[in-house]
N, C-alpha and C positions, 0 to 999 in steps of 0.2 A: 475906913477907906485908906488905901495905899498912899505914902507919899512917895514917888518916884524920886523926884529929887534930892532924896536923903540917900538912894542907892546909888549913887555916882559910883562908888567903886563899885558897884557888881555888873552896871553900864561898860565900865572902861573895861573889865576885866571879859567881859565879850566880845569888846571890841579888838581886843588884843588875839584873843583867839583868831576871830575872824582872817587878823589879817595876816595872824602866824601863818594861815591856811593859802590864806591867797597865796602871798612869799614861796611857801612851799613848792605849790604847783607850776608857779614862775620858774620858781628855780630846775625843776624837772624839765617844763616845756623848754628852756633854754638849751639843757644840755644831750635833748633830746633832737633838738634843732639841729643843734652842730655833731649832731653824730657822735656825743662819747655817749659810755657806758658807764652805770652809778651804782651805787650799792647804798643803802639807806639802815638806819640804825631803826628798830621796832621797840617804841618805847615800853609796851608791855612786857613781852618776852628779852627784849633784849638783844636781840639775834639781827645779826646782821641778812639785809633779803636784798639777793640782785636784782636788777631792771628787770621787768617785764613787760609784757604788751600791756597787761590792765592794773595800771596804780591809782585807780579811780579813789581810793580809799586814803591813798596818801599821808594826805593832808592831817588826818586825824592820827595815825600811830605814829608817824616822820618824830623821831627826837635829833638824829642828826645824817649829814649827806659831807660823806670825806669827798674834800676837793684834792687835786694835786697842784703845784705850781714850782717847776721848776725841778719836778721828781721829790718832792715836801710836802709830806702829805699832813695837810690841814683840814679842822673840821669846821663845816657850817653848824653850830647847834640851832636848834628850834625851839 
C-alpha cells in the first residue's frame, strides 16, 4: 500500500502546475479584456505564436507572454 504522505513533493509539484495554468489563463483573459494583442512563447517548439480566437490549449505549452510597459518590453515567464 501507497503512502501518500511521503509524496508531498509530487502533491506540491501538481499543484504548482495547476495553478501555473490558472495564472496563465488569467493572464490572457485580462489582456483580452482590455483589448490588447499578445504573442506567447511555445515551450516545445520554441516559436513564438500570435493571439488567436482559440488558446484553449494555452495553459499547457505558455512558457512565456512579453508584456510592454512604457514601450519596455518585459517577460512574464511561466
Amino acid at each position: 500500500m501507497k503512502n501518500w504522505f511521503s509524496e508531498g513533493g509530487s502533491i506540491r509539484n501538481i499543484g504548482g502546475v495547476l495553478a501555473q495554468r490558472k495564472l496563465t489563463r488569467s493572464i490572457i483573459s485580462a489582456l483580452r479584456v482590455a483589448g490588447k494583442s499578445y504573442e506567447w512563447l511555445h515551450s516545445e517548439t520554441n516559436t513564438w505564436i500570435p493571439m488567436s480566437e482559440y488558446d484553449a490549449g494555452i495553459g499547457i505549452f505558455c512558457k512565456r507572454i512579453p508584456l510592454e510597459k512604457r514601450q519596455r518590453k518585459q517577460y512574464c515567464g511561466l
